[in-house]
Residue, then its C-alpha position, 0 to 999 in steps of 0.5 A: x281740412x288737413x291733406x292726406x298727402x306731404x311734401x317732402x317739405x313738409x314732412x320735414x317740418x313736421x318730422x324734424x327730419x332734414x329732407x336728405x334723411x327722408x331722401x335716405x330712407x326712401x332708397x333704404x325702403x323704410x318710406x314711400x312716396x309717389x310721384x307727382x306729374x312734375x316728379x315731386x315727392x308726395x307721401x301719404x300723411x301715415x308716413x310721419x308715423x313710420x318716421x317717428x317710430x324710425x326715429x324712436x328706434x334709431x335713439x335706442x341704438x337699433x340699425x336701420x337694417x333691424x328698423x326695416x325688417x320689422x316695418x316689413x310687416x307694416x303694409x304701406x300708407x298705414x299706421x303703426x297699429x297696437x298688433x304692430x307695436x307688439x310684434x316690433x317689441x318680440x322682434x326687438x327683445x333679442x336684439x335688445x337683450x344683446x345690446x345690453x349685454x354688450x355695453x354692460x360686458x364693454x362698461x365691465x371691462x373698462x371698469x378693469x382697465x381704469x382700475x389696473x392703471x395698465x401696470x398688469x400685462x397678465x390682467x389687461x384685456x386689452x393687451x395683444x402681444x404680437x398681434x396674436x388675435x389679427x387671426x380671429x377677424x378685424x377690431x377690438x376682439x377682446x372688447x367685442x366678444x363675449 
């Protein structure tokens, strides 16, 4: 008969994930678990799904903020179900489409960089005489912006 319920151990094992990333999400509430008499962690067997799809979601580059929000609509010890699947895919068009747009806008311009040898002032997006963009916030500005 197979348990309903893991240890932290064994969730780990099964996972792949270290025990201190469990730890981990459990504080950032993406897993639960409850607590036995002798304060162990025990968690419901649907807590290796809600870790594969965490795990799934953070290899595409998604933050655990995005990972949360849409595990949001998950109720607790229950698996991801196929209205769960598409509702994640809608919440994560938009964050997706942004990404790609992202590193195709950085891939684009460091194409321009390593073509110009940096020999171009006038064309170099990188330059920042003076310092003249500290105003508009910290970082990168003209890599990290449309």
């Amino acid at each position: 008969m197979i348990a309903k319920e893991l240890t932290i151990g064994e969730l780990s094992e099964r996972s792949g994930v270290p025990s201190s990333a469990l730890r981990f999400y459990e504080r950032q509430g993406l897993i639960t678990s409850r607590r036995t008499a002798g304060n162990q962690r025990r968690y419901h067997r649907t807590t290796l799904r809600r870790v594969a799809f965490i795990r799934a979601s953070q290899s595409v580059g998604m933050p655990l903020s995005v990972i949360g929000g849409v595990l949001g609509f998950l109720p607790e010890d229950t698996p991801p179900t196929r209205e769960f699947w598409l509702r994640a895919s809608a919440c994560w068009s938009e964050e997706i489409n942004a990404r790609i747009e992202k590193m195709e806008r950085m891939r684009d311009r460091f194409t321009e960089c390593i073509g110009c040898g940096c020999l171009s002032f006038e064309q170099c997006v990188l330059v920042n005489p003076g310092d003249a963009l500290a105003e508009h916030g910290p970082g990168p500005r003209r890599l990290i912006e449309p």
